[in-house]
PAVO-959059 format. One record per residue (C-alpha): residue in three letters; x, y, z. Coordinates in steps of 0.02 Angstrom, whole numbers, plus 50000, padded with zeros to 5 digits. Example, Ala and Ser with C-alpha at 12.3 -4.5 7.8 and 13.67 -1.06 7.14 Angstrom:
BEGIN
ala506154977550390 ser506844994750357 
//
This chain:
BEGIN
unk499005120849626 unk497825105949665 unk498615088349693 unk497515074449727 unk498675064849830 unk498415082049967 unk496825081249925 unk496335062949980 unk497545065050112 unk496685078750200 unk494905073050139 unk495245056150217 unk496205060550366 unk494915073350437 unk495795089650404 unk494955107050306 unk495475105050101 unk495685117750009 unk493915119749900 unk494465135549780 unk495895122749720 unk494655107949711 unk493365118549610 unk494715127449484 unk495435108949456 unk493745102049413 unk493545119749270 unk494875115849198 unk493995100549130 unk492985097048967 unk491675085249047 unk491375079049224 unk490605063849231 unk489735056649408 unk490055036149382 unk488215031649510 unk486765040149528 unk486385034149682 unk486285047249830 unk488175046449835 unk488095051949669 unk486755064449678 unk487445072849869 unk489055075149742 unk488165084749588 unk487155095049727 unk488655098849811 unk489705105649658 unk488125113749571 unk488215124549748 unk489925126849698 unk489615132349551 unk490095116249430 unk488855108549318 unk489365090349267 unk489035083749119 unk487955068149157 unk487915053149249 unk488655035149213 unk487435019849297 unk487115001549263 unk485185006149296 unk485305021849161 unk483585013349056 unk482935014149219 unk483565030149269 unk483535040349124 unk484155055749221 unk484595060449413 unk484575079549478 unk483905085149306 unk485485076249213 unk485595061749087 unk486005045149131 unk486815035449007 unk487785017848992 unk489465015449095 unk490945020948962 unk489775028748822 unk489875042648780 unk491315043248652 unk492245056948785 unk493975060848755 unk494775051148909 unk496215066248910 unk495035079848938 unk493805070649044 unk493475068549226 unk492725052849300 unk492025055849476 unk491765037949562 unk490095040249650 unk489945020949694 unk489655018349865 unk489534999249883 unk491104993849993 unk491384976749922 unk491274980449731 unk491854998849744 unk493824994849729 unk493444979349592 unk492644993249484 unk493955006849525 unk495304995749446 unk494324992249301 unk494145009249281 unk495865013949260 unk496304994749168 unk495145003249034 unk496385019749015 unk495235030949122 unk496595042449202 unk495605058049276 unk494745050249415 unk494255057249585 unk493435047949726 unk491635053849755 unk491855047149944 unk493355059949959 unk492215074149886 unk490965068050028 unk492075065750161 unk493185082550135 unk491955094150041 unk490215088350108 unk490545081650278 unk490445096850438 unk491645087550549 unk493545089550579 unk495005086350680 unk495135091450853 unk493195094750869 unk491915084550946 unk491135070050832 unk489005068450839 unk488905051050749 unk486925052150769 unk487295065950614 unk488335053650521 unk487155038850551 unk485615049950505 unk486505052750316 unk485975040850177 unk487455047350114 unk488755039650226 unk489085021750246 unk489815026150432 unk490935008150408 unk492005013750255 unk492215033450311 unk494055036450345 unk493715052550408 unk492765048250543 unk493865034850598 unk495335048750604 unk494445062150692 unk494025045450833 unk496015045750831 unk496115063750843 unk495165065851016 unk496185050451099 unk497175058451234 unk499035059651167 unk500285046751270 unk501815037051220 unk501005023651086 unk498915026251074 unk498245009751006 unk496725014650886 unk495855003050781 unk494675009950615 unk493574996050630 unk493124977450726 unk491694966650693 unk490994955950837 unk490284940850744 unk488954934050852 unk488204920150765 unk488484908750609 unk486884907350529 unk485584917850433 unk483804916050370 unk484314918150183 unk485704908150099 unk486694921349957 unk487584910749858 unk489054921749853 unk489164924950043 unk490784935050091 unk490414923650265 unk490224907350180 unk488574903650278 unk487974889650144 unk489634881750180 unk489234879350380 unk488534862350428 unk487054861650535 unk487994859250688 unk489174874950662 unk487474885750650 unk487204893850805 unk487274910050928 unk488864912751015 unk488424913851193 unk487994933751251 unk489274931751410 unk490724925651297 unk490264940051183 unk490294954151317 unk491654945651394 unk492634948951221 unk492044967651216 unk492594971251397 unk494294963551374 unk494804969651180 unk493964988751210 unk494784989551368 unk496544984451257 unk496094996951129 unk496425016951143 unk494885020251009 unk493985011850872 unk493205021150730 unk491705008050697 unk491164993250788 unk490124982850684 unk488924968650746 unk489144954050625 unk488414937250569 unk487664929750510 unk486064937850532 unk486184947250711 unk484334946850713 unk484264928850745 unk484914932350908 unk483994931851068 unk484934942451179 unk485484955051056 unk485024969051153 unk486354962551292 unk487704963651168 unk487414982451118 unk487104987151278 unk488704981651317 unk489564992251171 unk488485007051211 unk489355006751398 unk490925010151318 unk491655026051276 unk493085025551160 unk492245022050990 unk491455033350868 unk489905021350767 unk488965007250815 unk488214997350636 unk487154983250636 unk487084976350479 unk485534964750442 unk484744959550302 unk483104967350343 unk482084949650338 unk482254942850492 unk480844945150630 unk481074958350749 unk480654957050918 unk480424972651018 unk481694966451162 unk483164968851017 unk482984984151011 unk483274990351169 unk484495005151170 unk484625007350978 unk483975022950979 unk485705029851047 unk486375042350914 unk487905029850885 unk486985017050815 unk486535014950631 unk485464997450563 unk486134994350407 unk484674987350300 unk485874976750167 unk484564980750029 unk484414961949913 unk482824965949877 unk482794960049705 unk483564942449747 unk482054938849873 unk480154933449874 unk478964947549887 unk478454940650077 unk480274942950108 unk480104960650026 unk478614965550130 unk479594960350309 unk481074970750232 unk480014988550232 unk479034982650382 unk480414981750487 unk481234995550413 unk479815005650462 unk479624999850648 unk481475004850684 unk481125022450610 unk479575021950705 unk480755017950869 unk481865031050849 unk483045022850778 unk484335027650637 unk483995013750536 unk484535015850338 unk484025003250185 unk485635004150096 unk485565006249878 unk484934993249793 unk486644983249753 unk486454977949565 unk488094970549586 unk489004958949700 unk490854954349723 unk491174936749713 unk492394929749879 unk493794918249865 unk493574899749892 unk494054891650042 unk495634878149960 unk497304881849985 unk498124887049829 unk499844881049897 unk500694896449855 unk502364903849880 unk502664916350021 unk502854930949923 unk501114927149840 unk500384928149992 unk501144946250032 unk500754952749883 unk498884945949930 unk498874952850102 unk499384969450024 unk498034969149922 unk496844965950044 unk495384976950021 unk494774971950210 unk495934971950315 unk494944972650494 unk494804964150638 unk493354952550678 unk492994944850849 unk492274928150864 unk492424916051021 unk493874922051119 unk494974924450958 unk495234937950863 unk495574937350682 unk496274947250545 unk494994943150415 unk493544934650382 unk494234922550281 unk495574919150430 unk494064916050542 unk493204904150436 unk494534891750391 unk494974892050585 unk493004890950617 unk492334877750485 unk494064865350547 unk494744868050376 unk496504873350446 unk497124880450614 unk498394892850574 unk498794897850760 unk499894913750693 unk498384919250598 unk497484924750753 unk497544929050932 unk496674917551080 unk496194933551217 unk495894921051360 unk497694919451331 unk498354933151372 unk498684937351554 unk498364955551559 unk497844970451434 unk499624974951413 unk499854957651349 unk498324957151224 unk498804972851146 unk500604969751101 unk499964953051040 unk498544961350925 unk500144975250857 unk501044959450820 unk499914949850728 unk499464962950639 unk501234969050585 unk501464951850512 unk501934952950312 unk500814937450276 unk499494926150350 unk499494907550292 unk497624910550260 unk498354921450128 unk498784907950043 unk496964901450035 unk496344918449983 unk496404924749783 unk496594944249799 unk495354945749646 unk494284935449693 unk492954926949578 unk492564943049482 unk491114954449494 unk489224948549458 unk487584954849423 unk486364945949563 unk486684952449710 unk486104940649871 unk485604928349725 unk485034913949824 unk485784893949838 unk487164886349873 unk488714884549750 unk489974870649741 unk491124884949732 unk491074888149903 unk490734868149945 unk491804860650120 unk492704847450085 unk492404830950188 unk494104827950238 unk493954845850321 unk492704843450435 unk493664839150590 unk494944852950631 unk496754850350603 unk498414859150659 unk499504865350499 
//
């Protein structure tokens, strides 16, 4: 008997799943529909056509575009007129920020058969399991995988950590190493229009490296490491922060996620070509001029050129909107139930202090509030023992006060991804300029 719950556990946490099961649960269906026919979407239908299931057809906001994918219609999101009781929805929708906004509208509409297309990649598609030997240059080289989001990968990185008494391993950190970018998204999940001119600039390489040496040295494993801005590509020295990471041993991925514009200088990419690393092209192609277009596939094509597993991601027709950055004054069990439903929960790195969010970090970093449970200062801890009970016990907390700045739906979902200019939304407000203790 199939049950999804076994199913997602096993798909997620790197073990075999049972496909017979999978495949007789997915007969027993009237229609199977693939919601994105992007190549999520289309690995999926190739995957269960080998398998011997034909879907239906294919949901997509781009279905005038479209018209079909893999030989299959491609029709409007929720038409159809299908019976919701003897239909399955698979969610082929690989964009991290929106994916979870659209899953819960999914079921808020009365859509009840749903499967996760990343757990039919992840447990059905993907060659790797527990207890075997992970070749991220595989992973990086799919279009398929987003390497950041892939839970399975992350657990298998747990899997080959040497057993002792408590192993300390982390899915994923980011390593923010500057605060500005060459294009200014309105709806910036790192609030770059919001920095003044003074707070744009590159965090010094040594105080960077010095932050990799002393956290991966307090960490067992990490599944991904991401490089973060900003726009990493407006650093100088990049290639003297990945060469750091690349000395390191105990992490599965290396992604550095750029918006494809910025110049590249050869220097950068020094060492990229290392089967860990993926450069994540963040693909706002449509929000940009067509110079900025033409820098986006030249790029793209150098890096390829280099050796280097470097991926434009789908076109994003649709972009989450972030919280603001005011303090909604709200009670303390408000701001549980928002870090519970806290679709990013992951570490990020910036300046000797490490964070649980990125919403944490900016308040801290813009001197709108300094919340000084709401992160952890590394040059003060006196020894690695020390830095990673403090990192278990900040994140064990119920609640950061930056919760209570943070609305867990945010401002919705829109249609313009990396639109460009700034939004009072996401203004600073004067008397929060200069930092002060709460």
């Amino acid at each position: 008997m199939f049950l999804l719950e076994e199913f997602y556990r096993d798909a997620y946490g790197g073990n075999a799943v049972n496909i017979n099961e999978f495949c007789i649960y997915l007969k027993g269906f009237s229609n199977v529909i693939i919601w994105g026919a992007g190549n999520l979407g289309k690995a999926i239908e190739e995957k269960l056509r080998e398998l011997g299931i034909e879907i239906t057809l294919f949901w997509d906001i781009k279905f005038h575009q479209l018209k079909e994918c893999n030989g299959k219609p491609v029709i409007e999101t929720y038409t159809g007129g299908f019976d919701k009781e003897t239909t399955l929805v698979i969610f082929g929708i690989g964009n991290v920020p929106v994916g979870p906004f659209l899953l819960h509208e999914m079921e808020r509409k009365g859509w009840k058969n749903i499967i996760k297309g990343d757990a039919i990649l992840q447990g059905i598609i993907c060659p790797f399991t527990n207890g075997k030997p992970l070749d991220a240059s595989i992973c990086n080289k799919w279009d398929i995988c987003s390497v950041c989001a892939c839970e399975r990968l992350m657990n298998i990185v747990k899997s080959n950590v040497p057993e002792h008494e408590e192993p300390f391993v982390l899915d994923r950190v980011h390593f923010i190493i500057n605060n500005f970018c060459n294009l200014k998204c309105t709806h910036c999940n790192r609030f770059m229009n919001s920095y003044p001119n003074e707070k744009k600039t590159n965090l010094d390489v040594e105080i960077i490296r010095e932050d990799i040496d002393k956290l991966m040295d307090a960490l067992d494993a990490v599944g991904v490491i991401i490089l973060f801005g900003g726009e990493p590509f407006l650093h100088p020295q990049l290639s003297g922060i990945t060469e750091k990471i690349l000395e390191k041993e105990n992490f599965g991925s290396l992604l550095i996620n750029t918006n494809g514009i910025a110049p590249v200088k050869e220097e950068q990419l020094r060492g990229l070509e290392d089967g860990r690393v993926r450069v994540a092209f963040s693909n706002y192609i449509n929000a940009v001029t067509p110079a900025q277009q033409r820098s986006f596939y030249k790029n793209l094509k150098y890096m390829e050129g280099k050796g280097i597993s470097a991926k434009a991601q789908n076109e994003v027709p649709t972009w989450f909107m972030p919280t603001t950055l005011c303090d909604n004054h709200v009670s303390e069990e408000q701001m549980i139930i928002n870090r519970n439903a806290c679709d990013f929960p992951y570490l990020f790195v910036y300046n000797h202090k490490i964070f649980p969010c990125t919403i944490a970090l900016t308040l801290y970093d813009l001197g709108i509030a300094d919340y000084e449970d709401d992160y952890v200062d590394i040059q003060k801890a006196n020894s690695r023992d020390e830095l990673r009970r403090q990192i278990k016990e900040m994140m064990a907390r119920k609640f950061f006060r930056s919760c209570g700045h943070c609305d867990s739906e945010g401002g919705g979902i829109i249609n313009a991804a990396g639109e460009q200019g700034f939004s009072e939304r996401y203004a600073l407000p004067k008397k929060n300029k200069e930092k002060r203790n709460v």
